[in-house]
Biopython code that builds the backbone (N, CA, C, O; Angstrom):
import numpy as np
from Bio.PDB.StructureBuilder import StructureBuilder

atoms = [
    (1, "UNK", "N", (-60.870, 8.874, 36.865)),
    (1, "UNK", "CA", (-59.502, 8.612, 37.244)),
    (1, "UNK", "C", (-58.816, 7.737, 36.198)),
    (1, "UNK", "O", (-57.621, 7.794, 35.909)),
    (2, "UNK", "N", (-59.780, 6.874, 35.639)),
    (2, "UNK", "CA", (-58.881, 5.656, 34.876)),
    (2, "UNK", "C", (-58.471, 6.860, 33.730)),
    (2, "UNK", "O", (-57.306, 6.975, 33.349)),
    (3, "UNK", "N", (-59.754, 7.895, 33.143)),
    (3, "UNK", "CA", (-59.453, 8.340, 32.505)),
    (3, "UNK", "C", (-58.006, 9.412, 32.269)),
    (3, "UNK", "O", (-57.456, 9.677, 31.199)),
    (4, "UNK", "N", (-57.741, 9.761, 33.276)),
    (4, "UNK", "CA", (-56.709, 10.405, 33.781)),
    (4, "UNK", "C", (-55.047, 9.661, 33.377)),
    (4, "UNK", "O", (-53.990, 10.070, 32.897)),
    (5, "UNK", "N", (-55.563, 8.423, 33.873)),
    (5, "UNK", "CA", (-54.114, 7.445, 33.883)),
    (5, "UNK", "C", (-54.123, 7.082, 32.339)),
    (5, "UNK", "O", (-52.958, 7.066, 31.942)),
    (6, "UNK", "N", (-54.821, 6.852, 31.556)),
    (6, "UNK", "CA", (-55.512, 7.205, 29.866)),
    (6, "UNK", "C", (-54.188, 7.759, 29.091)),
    (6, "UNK", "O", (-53.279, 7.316, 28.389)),
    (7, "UNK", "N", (-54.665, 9.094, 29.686)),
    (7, "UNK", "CA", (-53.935, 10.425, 29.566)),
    (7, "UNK", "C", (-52.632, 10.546, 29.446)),
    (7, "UNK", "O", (-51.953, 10.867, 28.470)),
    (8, "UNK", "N", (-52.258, 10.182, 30.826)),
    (8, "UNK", "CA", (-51.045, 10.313, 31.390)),
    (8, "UNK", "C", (-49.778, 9.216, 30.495)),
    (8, "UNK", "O", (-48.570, 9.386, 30.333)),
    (9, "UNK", "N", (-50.819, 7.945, 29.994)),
    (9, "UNK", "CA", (-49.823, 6.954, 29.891)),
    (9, "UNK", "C", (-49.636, 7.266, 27.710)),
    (9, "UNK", "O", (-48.662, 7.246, 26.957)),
    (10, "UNK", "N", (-50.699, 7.438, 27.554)),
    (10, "UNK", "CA", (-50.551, 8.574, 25.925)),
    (10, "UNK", "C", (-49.749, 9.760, 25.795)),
    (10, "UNK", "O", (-49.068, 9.890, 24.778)),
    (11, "UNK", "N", (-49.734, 10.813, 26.860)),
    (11, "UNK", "CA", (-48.553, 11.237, 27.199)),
    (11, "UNK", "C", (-47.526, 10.632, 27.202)),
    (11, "UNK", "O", (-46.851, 10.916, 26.213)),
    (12, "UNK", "N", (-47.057, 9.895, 27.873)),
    (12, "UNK", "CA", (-45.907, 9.224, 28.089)),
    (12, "UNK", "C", (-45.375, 8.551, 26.765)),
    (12, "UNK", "O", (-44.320, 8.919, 26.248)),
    (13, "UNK", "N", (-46.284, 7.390, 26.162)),
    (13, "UNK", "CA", (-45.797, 7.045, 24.889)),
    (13, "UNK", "C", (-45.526, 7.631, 24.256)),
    (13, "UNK", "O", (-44.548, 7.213, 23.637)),
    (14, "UNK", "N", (-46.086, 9.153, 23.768)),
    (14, "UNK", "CA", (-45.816, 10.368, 22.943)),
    (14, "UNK", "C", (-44.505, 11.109, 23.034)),
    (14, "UNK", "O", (-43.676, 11.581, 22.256)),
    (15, "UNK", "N", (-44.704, 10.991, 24.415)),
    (15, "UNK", "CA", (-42.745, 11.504, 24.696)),
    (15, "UNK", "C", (-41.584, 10.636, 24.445)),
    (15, "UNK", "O", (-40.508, 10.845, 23.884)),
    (16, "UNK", "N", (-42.177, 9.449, 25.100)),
    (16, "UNK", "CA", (-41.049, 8.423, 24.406)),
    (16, "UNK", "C", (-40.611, 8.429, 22.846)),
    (16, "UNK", "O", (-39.522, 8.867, 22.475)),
    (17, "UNK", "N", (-41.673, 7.844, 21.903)),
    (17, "UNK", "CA", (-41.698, 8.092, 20.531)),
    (17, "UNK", "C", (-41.012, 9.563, 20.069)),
    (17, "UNK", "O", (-40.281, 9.432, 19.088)),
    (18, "UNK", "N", (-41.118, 11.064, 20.638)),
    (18, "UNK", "CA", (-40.796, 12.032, 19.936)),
    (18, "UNK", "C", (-38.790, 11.918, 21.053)),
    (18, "UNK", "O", (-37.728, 12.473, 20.771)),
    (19, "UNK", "N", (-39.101, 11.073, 22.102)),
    (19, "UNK", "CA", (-37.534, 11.162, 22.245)),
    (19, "UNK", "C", (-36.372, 10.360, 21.249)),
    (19, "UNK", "O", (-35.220, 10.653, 20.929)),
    (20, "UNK", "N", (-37.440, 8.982, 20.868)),
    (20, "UNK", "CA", (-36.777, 8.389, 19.881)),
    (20, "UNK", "C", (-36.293, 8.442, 18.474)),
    (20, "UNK", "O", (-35.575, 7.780, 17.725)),
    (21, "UNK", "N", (-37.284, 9.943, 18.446)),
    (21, "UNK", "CA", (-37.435, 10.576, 16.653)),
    (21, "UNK", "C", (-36.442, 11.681, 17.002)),
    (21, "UNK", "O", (-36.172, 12.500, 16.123)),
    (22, "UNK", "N", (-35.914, 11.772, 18.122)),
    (22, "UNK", "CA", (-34.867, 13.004, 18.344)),
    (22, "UNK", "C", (-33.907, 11.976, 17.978)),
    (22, "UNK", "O", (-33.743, 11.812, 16.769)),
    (23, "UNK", "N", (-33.081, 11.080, 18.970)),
    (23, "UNK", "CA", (-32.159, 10.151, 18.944)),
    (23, "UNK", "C", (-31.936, 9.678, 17.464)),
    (23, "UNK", "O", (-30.864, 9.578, 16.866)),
    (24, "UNK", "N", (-33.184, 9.415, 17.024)),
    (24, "UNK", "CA", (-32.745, 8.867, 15.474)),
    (24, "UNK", "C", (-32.425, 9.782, 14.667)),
    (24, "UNK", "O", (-31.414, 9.553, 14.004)),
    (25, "UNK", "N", (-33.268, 11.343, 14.391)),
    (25, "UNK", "CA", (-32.923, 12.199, 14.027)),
    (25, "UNK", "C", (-31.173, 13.044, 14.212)),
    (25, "UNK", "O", (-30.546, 13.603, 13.311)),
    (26, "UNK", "N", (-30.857, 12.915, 15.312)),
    (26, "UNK", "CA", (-29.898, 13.124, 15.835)),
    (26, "UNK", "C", (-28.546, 11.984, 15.303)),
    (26, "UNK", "O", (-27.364, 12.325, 15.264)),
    (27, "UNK", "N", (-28.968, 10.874, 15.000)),
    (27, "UNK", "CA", (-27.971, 9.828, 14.683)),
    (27, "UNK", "C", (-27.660, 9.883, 12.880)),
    (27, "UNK", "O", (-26.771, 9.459, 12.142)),
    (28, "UNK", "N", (-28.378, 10.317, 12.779)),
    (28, "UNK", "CA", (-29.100, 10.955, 11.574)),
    (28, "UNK", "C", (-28.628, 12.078, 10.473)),
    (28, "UNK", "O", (-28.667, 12.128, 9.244)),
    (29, "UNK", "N", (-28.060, 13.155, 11.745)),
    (29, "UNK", "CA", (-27.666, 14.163, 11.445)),
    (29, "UNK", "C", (-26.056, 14.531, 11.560)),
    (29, "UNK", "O", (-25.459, 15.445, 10.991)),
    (30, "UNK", "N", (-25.428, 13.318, 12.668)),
    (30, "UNK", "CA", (-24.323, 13.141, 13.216)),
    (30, "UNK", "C", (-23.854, 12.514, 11.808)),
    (30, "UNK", "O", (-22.806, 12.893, 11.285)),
    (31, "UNK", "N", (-24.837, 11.352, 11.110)),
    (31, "UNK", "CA", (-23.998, 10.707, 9.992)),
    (31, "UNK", "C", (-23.797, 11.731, 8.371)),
    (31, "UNK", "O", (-22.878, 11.844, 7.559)),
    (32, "UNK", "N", (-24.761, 12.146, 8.455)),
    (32, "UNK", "CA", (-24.869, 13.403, 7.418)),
    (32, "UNK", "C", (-23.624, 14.478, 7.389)),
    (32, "UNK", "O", (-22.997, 14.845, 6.396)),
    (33, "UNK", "N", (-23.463, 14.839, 8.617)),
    (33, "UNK", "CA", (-22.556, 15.558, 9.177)),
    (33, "UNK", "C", (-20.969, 15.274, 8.689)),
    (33, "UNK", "O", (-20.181, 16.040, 8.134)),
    (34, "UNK", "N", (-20.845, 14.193, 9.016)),
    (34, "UNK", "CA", (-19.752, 12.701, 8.408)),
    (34, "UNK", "C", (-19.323, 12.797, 7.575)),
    (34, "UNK", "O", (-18.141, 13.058, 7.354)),
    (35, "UNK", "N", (-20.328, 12.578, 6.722)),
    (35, "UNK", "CA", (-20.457, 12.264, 5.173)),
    (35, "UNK", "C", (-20.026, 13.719, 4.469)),
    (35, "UNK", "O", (-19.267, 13.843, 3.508)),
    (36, "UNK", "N", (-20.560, 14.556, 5.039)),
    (36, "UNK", "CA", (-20.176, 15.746, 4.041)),
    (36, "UNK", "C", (-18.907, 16.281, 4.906)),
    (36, "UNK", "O", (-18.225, 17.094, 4.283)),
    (37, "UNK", "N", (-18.577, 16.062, 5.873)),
    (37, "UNK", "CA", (-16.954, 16.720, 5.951)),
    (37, "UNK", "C", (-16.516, 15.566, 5.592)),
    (37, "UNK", "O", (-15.315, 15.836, 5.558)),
    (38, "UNK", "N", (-16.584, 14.479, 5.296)),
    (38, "UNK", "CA", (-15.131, 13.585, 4.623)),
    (38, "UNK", "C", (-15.641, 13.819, 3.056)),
    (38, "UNK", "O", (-15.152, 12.903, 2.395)),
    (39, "UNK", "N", (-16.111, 14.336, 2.555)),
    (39, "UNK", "CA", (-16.850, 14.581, 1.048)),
    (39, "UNK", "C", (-15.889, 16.059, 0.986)),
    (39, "UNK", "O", (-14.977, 16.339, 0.208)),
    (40, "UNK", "N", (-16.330, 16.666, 1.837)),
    (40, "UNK", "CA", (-15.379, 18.271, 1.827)),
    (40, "UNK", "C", (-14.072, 18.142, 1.726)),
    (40, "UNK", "O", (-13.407, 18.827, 0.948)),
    (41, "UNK", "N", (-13.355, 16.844, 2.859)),
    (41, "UNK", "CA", (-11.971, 17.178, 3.268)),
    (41, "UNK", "C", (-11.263, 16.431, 1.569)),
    (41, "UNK", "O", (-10.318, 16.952, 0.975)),
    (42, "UNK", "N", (-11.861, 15.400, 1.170)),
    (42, "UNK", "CA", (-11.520, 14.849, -0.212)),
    (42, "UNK", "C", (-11.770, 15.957, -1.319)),
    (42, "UNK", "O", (-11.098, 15.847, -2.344)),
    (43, "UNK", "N", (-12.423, 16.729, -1.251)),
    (43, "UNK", "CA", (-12.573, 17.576, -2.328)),
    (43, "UNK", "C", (-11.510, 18.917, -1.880)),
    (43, "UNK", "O", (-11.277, 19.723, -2.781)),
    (44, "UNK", "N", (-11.079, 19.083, -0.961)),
    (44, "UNK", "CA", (-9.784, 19.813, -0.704)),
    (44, "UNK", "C", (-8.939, 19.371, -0.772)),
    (44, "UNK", "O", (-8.086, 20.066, -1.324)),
    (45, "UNK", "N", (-8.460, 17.932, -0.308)),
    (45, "UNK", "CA", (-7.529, 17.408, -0.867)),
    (45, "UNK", "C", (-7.443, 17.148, -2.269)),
    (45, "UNK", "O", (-6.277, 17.124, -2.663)),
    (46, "UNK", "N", (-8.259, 16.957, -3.096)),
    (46, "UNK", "CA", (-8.149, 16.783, -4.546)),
    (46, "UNK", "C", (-7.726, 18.147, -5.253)),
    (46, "UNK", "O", (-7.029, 18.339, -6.250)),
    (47, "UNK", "N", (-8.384, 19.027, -4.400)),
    (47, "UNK", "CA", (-8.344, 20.702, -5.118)),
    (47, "UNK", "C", (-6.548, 21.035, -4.525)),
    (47, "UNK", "O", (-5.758, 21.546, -5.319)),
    (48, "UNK", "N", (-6.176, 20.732, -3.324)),
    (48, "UNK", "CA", (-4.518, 20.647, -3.097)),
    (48, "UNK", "C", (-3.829, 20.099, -4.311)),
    (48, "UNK", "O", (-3.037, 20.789, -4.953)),
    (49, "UNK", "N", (-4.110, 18.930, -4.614)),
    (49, "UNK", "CA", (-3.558, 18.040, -5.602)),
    (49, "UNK", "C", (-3.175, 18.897, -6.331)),
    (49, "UNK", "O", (-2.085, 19.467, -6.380)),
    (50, "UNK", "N", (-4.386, 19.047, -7.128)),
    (50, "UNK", "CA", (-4.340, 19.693, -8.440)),
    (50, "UNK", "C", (-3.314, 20.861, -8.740)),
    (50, "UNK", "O", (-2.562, 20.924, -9.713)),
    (51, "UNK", "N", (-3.444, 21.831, -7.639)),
    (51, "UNK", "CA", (-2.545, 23.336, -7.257)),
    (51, "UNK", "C", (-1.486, 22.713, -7.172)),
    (51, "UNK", "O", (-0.710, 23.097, -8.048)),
    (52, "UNK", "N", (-0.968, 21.744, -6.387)),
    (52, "UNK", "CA", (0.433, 21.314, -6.296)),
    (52, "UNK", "C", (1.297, 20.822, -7.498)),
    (52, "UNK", "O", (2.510, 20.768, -7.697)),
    (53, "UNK", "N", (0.318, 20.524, -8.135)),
    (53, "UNK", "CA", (0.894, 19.536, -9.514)),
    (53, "UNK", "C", (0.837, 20.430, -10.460)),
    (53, "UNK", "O", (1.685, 20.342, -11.348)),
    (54, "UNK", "N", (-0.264, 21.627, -10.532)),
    (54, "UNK", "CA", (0.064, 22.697, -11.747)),
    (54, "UNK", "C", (1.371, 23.615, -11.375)),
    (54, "UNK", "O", (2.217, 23.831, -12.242)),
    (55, "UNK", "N", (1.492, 24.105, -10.154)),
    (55, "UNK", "CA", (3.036, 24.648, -9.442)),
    (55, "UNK", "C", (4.050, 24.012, -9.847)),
    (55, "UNK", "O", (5.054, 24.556, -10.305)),
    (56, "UNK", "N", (3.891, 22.814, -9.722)),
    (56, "UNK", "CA", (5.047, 21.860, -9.863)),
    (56, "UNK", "C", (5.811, 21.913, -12.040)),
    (56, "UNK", "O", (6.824, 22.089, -12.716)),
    (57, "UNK", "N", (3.866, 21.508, -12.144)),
    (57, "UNK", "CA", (4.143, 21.647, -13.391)),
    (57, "UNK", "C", (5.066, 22.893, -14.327)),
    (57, "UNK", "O", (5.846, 22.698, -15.259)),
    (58, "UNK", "N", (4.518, 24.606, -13.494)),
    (58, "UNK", "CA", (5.079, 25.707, -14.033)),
    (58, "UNK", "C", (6.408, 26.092, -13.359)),
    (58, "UNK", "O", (7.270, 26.926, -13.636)),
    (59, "UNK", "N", (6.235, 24.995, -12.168)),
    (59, "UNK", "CA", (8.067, 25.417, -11.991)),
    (59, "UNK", "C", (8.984, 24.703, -12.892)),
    (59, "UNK", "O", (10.040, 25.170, -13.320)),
    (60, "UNK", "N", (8.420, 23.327, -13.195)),
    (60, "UNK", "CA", (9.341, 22.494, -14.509)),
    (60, "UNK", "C", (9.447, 23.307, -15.852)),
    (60, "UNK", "O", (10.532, 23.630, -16.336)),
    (61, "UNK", "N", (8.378, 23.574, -16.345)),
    (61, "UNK", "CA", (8.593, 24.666, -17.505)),
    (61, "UNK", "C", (9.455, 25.691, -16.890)),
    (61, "UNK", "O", (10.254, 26.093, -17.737)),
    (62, "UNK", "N", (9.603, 26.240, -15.813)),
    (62, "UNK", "CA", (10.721, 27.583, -15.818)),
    (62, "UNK", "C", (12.130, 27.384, -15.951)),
    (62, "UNK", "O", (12.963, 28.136, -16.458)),
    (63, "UNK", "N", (12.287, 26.169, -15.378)),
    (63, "UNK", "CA", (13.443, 25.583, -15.196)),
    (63, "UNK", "C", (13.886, 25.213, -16.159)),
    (63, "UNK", "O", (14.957, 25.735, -16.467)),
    (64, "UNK", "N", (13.243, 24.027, -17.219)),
    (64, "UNK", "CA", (13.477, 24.308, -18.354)),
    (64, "UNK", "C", (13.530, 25.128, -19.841)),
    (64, "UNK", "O", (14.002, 24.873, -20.949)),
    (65, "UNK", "N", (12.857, 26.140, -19.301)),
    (65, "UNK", "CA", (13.314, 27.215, -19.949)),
    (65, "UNK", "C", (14.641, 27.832, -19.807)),
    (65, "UNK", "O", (15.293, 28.289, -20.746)),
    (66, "UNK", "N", (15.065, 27.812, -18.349)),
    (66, "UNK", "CA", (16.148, 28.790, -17.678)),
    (66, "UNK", "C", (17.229, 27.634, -18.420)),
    (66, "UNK", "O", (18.233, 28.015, -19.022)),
    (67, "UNK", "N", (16.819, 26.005, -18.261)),
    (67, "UNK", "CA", (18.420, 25.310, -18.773)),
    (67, "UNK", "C", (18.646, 25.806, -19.924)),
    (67, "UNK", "O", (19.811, 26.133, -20.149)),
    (68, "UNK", "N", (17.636, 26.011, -20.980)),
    (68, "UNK", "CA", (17.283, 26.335, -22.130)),
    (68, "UNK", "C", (18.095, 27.455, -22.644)),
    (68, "UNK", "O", (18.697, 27.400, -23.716)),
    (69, "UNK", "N", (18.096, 28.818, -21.579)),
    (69, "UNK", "CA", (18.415, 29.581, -21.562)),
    (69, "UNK", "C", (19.784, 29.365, -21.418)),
    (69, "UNK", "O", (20.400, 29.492, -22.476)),
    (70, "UNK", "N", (20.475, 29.069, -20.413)),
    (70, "UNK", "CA", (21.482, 28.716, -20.497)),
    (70, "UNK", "C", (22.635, 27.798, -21.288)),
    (70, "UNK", "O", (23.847, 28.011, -21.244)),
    (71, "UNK", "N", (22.096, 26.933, -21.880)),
    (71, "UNK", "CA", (22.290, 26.157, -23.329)),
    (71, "UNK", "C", (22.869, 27.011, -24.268)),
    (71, "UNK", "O", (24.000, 26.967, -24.750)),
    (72, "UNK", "N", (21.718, 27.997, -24.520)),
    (72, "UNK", "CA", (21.989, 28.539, -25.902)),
    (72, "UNK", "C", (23.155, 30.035, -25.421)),
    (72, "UNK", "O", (24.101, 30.468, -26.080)),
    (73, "UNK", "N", (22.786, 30.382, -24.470)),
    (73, "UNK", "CA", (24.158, 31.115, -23.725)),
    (73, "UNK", "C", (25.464, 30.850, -24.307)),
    (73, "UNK", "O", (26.208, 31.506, -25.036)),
    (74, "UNK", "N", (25.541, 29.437, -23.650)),
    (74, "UNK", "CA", (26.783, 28.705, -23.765)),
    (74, "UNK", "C", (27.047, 28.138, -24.722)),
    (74, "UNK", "O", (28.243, 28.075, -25.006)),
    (75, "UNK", "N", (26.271, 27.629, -25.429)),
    (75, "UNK", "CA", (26.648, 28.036, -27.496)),
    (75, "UNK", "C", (27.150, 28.571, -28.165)),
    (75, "UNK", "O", (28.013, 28.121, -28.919)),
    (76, "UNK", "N", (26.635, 30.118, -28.082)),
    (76, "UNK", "CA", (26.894, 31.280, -28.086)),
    (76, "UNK", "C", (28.321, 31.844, -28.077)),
    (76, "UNK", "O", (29.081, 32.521, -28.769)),
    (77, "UNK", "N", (28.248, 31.066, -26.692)),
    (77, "UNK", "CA", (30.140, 31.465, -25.766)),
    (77, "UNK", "C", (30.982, 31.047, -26.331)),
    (77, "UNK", "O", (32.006, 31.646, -26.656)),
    (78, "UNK", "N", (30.553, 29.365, -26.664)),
    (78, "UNK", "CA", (31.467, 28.595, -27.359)),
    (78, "UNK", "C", (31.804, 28.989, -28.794)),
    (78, "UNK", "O", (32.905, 28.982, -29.346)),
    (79, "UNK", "N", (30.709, 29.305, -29.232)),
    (79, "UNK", "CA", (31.073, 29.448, -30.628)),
    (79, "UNK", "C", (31.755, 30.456, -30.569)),
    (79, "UNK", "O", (32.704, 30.409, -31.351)),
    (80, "UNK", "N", (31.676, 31.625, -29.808)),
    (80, "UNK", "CA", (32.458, 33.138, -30.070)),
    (80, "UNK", "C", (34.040, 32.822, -29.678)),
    (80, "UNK", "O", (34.979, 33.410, -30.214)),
    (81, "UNK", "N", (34.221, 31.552, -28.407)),
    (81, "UNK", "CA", (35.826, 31.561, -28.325)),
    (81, "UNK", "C", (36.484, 30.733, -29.438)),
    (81, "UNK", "O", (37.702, 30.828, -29.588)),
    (82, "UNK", "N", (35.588, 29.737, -30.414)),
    (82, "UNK", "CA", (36.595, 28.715, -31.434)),
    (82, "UNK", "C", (36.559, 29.729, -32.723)),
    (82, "UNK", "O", (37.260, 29.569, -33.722)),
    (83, "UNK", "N", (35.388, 31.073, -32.485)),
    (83, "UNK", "CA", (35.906, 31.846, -33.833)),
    (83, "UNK", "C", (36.717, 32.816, -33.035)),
    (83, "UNK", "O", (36.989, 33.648, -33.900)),
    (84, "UNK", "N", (37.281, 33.238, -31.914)),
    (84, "UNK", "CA", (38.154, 34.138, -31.473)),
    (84, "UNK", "C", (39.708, 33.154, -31.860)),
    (84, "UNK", "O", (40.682, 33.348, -32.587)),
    (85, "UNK", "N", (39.270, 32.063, -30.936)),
    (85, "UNK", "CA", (40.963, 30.760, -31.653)),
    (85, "UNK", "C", (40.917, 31.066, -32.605)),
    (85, "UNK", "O", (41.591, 32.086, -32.750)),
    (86, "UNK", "N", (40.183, 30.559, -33.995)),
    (86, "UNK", "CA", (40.623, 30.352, -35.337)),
    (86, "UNK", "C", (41.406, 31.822, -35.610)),
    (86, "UNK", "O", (42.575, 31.799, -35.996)),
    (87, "UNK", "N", (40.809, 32.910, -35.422)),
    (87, "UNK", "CA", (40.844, 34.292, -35.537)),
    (87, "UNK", "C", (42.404, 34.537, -35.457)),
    (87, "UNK", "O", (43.097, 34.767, -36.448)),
    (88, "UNK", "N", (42.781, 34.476, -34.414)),
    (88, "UNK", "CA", (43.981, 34.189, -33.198)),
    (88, "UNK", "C", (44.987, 33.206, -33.052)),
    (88, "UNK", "O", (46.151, 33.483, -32.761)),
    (89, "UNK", "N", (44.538, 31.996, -33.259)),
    (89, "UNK", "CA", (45.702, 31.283, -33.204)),
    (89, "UNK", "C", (46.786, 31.156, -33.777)),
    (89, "UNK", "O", (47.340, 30.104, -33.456)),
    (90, "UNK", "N", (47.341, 31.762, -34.489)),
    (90, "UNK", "CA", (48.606, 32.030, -35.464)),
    (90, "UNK", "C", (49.279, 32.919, -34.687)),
    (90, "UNK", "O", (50.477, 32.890, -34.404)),
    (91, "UNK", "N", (48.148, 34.011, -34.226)),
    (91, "UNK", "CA", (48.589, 35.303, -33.976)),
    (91, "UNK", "C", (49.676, 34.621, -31.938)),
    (91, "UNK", "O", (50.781, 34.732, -31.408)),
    (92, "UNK", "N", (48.455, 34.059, -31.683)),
    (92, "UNK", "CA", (48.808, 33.890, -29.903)),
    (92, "UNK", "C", (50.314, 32.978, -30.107)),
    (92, "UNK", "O", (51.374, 33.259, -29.548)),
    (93, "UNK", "N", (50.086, 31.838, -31.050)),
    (93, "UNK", "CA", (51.490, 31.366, -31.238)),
    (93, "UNK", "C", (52.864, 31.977, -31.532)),
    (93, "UNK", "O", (53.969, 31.705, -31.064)),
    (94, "UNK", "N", (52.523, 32.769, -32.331)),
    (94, "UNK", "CA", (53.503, 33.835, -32.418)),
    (94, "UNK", "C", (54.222, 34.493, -31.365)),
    (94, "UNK", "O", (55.437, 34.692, -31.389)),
    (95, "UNK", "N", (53.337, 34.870, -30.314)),
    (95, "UNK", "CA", (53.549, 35.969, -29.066)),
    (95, "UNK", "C", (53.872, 35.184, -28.046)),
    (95, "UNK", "O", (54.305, 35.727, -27.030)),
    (96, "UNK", "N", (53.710, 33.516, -28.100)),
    (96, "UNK", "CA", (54.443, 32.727, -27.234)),
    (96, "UNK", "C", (55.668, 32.512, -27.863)),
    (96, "UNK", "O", (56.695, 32.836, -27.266)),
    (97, "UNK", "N", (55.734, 31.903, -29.227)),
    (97, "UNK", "CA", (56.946, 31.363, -29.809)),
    (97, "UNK", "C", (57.839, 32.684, -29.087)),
    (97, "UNK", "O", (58.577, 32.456, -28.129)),
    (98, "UNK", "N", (57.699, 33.933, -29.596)),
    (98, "UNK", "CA", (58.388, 34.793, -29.288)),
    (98, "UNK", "C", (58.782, 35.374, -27.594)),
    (98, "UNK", "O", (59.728, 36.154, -27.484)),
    (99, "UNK", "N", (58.141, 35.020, -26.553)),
    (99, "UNK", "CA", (58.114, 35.377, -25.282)),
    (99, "UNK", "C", (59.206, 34.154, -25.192)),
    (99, "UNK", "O", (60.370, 34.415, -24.891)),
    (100, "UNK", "N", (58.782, 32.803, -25.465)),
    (100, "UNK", "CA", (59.928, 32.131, -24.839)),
    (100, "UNK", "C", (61.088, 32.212, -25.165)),
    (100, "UNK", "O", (62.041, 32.090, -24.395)),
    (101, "UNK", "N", (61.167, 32.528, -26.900)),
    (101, "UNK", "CA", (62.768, 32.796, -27.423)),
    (101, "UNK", "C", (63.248, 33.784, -26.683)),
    (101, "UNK", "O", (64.327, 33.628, -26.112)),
    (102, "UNK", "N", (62.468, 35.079, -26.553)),
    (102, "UNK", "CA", (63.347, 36.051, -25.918)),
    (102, "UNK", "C", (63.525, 35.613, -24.608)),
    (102, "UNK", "O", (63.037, 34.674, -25.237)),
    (103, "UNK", "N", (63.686, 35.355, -23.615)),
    (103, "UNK", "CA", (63.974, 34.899, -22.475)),
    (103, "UNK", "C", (64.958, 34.430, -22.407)),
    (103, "UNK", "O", (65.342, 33.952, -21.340)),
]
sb = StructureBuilder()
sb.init_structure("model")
sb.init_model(0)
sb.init_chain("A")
sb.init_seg("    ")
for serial, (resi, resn, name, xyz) in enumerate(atoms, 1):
    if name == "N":
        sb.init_residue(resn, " ", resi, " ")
    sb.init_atom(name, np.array(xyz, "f"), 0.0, 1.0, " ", f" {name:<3s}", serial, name[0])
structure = sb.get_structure()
C-alpha cells in the first residue's frame, strides 16, 4: 500500500512539473509570439515608409518636370509674341493711328 501511495504521489509531482513546463512553455511562446509581430508590424511599417517616400519622391520629379515643361512652353510663347511685336509694331501703330483718324 505504502508502495502504492509511492506511486501515486511521483505521479502527481510529474504532473505538476510537466503542468509547469506547459505554463512556462506557454509564457514562453506568448512572448515569442510578441516579439515577432511587433518585429513584423515595424518591418511593415518601415517597408510603408520607404514606398511612401519613393511615391512621394516620383511624384516630385513629375511635377517638376511638368513646371519644367511648362517654363519652357512659356518661353517659347514669350519669345514668339516680343518677335511677333518687334515684327508688327510699326505695322499695328499704323492701323490704330489710322482707325482713330478716320473716325
Amino acid at each position: 500500500m505504502d508502495d502504492l501511495f509511492a506511486k501515486l504521489i511521483k505521479i502527481e509531482e510529474r504532473a505538476q512539473e510537466i503542468f509547469k513546463e506547459a505554463v512556462h512553455y506557454e509564457k514562453n511562446l506568448d512572448n515569442e509570439i510578441k516579439e515577432k509581430t511587433a518585429a513584423l508590424e515595424e518591418k511593415i511599417k518601415e517597408d510603408t515608409e520607404k514606398k511612401i517616400a519613393g511615391i512621394k519622391q516620383n511624384d516630385k520629379q513629375e511635377v517638376e518636370q511638368k513646371i519644367a515643361q511648362i517654363k519652357q512652353k512659356l518661353e517659347e510663347k514669350l519669345k514668339s509674341l516680343e518677335k511677333e511685336f518687334s515684327e508688327n509694331a510699326k505695322k499695328w501703330e499704323d492701323e490704330i493711328f489710322y482707325n482713330v483718324i478716320r473716325r
